[in-house]
N, C-alpha and C positions, 0 to 999 in steps of 0.2 A: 269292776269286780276286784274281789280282794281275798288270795287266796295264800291261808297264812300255813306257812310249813315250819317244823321244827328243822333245827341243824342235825347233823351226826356226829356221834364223838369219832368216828373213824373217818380218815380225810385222806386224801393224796394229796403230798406237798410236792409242787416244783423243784427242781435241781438249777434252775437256773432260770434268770429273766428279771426284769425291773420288780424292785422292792415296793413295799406299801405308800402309798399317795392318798392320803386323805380328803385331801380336799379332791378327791376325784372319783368319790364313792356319792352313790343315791345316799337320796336325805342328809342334805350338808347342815341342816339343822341339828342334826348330831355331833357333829364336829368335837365340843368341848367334852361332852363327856365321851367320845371316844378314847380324846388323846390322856383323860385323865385314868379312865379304866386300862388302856395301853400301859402307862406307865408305872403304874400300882402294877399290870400283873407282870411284868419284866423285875420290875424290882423284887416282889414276892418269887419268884420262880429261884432269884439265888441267894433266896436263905436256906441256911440247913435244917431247916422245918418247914420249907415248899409244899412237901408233899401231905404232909398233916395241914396246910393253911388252904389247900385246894381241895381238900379233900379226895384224893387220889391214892392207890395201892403203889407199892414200889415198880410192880412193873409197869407203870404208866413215866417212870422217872425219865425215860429219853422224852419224852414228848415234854414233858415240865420242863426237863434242860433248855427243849429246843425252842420254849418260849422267850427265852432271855435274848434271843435276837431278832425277836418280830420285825424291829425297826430295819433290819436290814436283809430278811431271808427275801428272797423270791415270790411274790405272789401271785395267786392263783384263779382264776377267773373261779367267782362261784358256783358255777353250774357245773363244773368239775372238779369242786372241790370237796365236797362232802360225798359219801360211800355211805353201805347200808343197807338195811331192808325198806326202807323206804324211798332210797335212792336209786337203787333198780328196780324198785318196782315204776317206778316215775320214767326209769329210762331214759333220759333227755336226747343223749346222740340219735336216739331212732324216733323221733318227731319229725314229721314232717315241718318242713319251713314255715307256713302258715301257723300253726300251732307251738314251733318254738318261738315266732314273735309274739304269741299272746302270751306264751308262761314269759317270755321276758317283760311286760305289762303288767302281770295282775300277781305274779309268783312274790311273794317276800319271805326271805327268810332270819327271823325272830333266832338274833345272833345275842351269847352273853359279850362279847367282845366288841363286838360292833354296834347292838342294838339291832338294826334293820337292814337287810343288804337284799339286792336284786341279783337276779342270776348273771348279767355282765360285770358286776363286778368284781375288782381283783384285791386278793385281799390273803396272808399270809395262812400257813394250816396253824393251829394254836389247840391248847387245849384248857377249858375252863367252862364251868358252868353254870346256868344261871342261877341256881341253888348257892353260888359261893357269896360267903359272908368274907370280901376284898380287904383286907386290910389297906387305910388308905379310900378307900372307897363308902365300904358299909355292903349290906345285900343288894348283891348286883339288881333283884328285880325290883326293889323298889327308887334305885338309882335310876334303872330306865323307865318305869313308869312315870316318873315326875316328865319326861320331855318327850315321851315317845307319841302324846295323843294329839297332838296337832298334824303331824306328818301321816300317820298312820291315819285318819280322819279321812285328809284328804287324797290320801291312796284309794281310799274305799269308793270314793266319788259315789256316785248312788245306785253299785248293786249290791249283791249280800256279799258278807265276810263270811269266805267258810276257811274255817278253822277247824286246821287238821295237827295244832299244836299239841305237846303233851301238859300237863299240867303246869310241871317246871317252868316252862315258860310262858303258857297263857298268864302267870302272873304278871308279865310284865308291862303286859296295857288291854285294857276291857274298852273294847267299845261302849260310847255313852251314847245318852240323846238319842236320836233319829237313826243313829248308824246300829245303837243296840237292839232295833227292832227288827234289823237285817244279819243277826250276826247268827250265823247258825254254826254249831260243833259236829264235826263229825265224831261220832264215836263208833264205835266195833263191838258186835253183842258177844260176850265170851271174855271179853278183854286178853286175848292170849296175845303172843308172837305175832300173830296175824295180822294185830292191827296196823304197825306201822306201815305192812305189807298191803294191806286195805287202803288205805289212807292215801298209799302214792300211785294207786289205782285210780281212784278218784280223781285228786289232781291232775292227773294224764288224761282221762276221759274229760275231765273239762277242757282243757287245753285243744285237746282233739277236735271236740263237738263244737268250739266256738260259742256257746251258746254263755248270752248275759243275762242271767236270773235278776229279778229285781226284790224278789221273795224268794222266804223259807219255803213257799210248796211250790215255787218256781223254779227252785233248783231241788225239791222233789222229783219233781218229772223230770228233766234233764237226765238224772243219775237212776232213775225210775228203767231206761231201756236195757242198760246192760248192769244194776244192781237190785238186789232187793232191798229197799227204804222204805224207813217208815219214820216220818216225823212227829214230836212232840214237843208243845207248846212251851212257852218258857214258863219256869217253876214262879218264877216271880218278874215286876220289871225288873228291867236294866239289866236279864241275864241271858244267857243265849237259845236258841231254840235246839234243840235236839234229834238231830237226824242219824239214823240208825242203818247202817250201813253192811252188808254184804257181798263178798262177790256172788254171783252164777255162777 
């Protein structure tokens, strides 16, 4: 199983401890365009038009400053490193062991920086997002979607993708073929605040429950005991099924 989460723009960065190592991140198949988006966004962070190239408000400016030394800040394991409404609601410190070795397994997080990162990985705070048009680069998501569907394929191995991504970054890799028939969205009826708040409920509850769906009404019922779902078929192929999500 394959259970795809968005980043948070609000992060806790480390004050100290070993800097970023690439080669010692999940999916080393990423590797080149990591270090090329790496360096496009260090370079872009100290012009004096960063903040119009990132699309960012002034008071976002320490965080753009404190991109200009990725290569060298402290890195941060990811499971601690992104904050949120959908980061406490996932809670991770209060998982039982059993269930934080399955989100270290099936968790990925759809990074504009990184591409694809697992929750043991360490990896600096940064700010940038997959909506940015890099100079240097081009549109982050269709930079990563050129490499991301081989790895991200085989993460899926063969249960469902639930995709608890926002749009911003569902661009940047669609499950195809056989894995698109497992690829199910969660969505939130209301679309308020809630949802990201919903979404890392979910994740949590599967984590907890163990349970590998192999199907979109298979992980119906799973999410069926402690939410109210209701799934709908995909609009078309090759698109995801639609599971409709509440808490109790």
């Amino acid at each position: 199983m394959l259970i795809l989460l968005p980043p948070s723009e609000t992060k806790t960065p480390r004050t100290r401890g070993g800097s970023l190592d690439l080669t010692r991140l999940s999916f080393a198949e990423l590797s080149a365009t990591r270090d090329a988006v790496l360096d496009a966004l260090v370079e872009v962070s100290g012009r004096p038009d960063a903040l119009a190239q990132l699309g960012v408000s002034p008071g976002i400016a320490p965080e753009v400053e404190r991109n200009r030394s990725l290569r060298t800040a402290p890195a941060q394991v990811v499971g601690d490193l992104y904050t949120g409404v959908l980061y406490d609601a996932l809670d991770l410190p209060t998982l039982e062991p059993a269930a934080l070795r399955r989100a270290r397994r099936w968790f990925v997080v759809q990074s504009a920086l990184f591409g694809a990162l697992r929750l043991g990985d360490k990896v600096p705070a940064y700010r940038l997002s997959m909506g940015t048009n890099l100079p240097g680069v081009g549109p982050l998501a269709a930079s990563w979607r050129a490499v991301l569907d081989e790895p991200m394929t085989a993460a899926a191995g063969t249960g469902v993708v639930v995709d608890c991504r926002s749009s911003t970054y569902a661009a940047a890799w669609s499950p195809a073929g056989a894995v698109a028939q497992r690829w199910v969205r969660i969505s939130v009826p209301g679309a308020t605040h809630m949802a990201k708040h919903t979404r890392g409920l979910v994740a949590r509850h599967l984590a907890q429950t163990g349970a590998t769906p192999r199907t979109a009404a298979a992980l119906r019922d799973v999410l069926a005991t402690d939410f109210k779902a209701e799934l709908r078929e995909p609009s078309r192929p090759g698109t995801p099924w639609d599971l409709a999500v509440t808490a109790r």
